[in-house]
C-alpha positions in Angstrom: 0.0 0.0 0.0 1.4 3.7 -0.8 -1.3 5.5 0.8 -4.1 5.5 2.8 -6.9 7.6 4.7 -10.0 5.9 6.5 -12.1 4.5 3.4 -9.3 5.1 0.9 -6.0 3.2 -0.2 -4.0 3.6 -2.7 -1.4 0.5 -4.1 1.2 -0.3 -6.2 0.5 -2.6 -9.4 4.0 -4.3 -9.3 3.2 -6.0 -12.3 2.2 -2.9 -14.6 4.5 -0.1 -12.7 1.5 1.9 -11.3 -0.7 2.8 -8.8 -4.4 2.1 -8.3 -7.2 4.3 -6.0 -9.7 2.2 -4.0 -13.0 3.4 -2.5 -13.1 1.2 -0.3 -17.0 2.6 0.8 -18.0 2.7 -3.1 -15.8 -0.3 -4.7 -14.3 2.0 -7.1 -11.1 2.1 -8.7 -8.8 4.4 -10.3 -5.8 4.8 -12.5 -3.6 7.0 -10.7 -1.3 9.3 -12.1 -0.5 10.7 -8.7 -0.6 10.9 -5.3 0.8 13.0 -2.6 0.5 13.2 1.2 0.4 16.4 2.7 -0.3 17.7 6.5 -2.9 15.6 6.8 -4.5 15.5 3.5 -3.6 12.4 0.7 -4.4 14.0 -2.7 -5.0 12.0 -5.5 -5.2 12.9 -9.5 -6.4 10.1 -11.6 -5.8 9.0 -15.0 -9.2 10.0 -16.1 -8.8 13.2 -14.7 -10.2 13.1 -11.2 -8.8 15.2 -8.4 -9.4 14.4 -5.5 -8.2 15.5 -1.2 -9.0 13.3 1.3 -8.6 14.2 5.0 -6.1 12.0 6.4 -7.6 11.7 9.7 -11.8 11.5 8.8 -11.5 10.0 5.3 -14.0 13.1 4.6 -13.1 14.2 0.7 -12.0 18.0 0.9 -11.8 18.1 -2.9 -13.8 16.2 -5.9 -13.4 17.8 -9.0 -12.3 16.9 -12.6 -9.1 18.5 -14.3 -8.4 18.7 -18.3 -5.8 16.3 -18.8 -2.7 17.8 -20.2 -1.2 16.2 -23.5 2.2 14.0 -22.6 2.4 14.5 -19.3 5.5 12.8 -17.9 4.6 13.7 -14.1 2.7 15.9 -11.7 3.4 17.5 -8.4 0.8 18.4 -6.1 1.0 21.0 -3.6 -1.1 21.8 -0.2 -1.6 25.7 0.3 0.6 25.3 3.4 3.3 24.0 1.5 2.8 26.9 -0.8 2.6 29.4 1.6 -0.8 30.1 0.9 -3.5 30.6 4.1 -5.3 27.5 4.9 
């Protein structure tokens, strides 16, 4: 497992070389381009374009949107507004 928050994991597809999003409330699952942990938050963009911030602690989703997916993209970074020195 590379990450997880209550109701959410995501793992590691040794045998393809990537990383998979489990609802573990809903039964979905998602292609992940990326995750990150952040001060308590685990964000997640999917292959199809999902972006999504889970509270560490709660599991609550803090973020559920969909971003345009940007031609040949080689890797992502996300960012928390703390990190970015932006006001919570």
């Amino acid at each position: 497992m590379s990450a997880y928050a209550p109701g959410v994991a995501v793992t590691y597809r040794q045998n393809l070389g990537d990383y998979e999003l489990h609802d573990l409330n809903t039964g979905d699952v998602l292609e992940v381009r990326d995750e990150s942990l952040g001060t308590d938050t685990l964000a997640v963009y999917a292959k199809d374009g999902t972006l999504r911030v889970y509270d560490q602690n709660t599991g609550a989703v803090l973020t559920d949107t969909v971003v345009a997916p940007i031609e040949g993209l080689q890797r992502t970074d996300l960012y928390g507004r703390r990190r970015l020195g932006l006001a919570a």
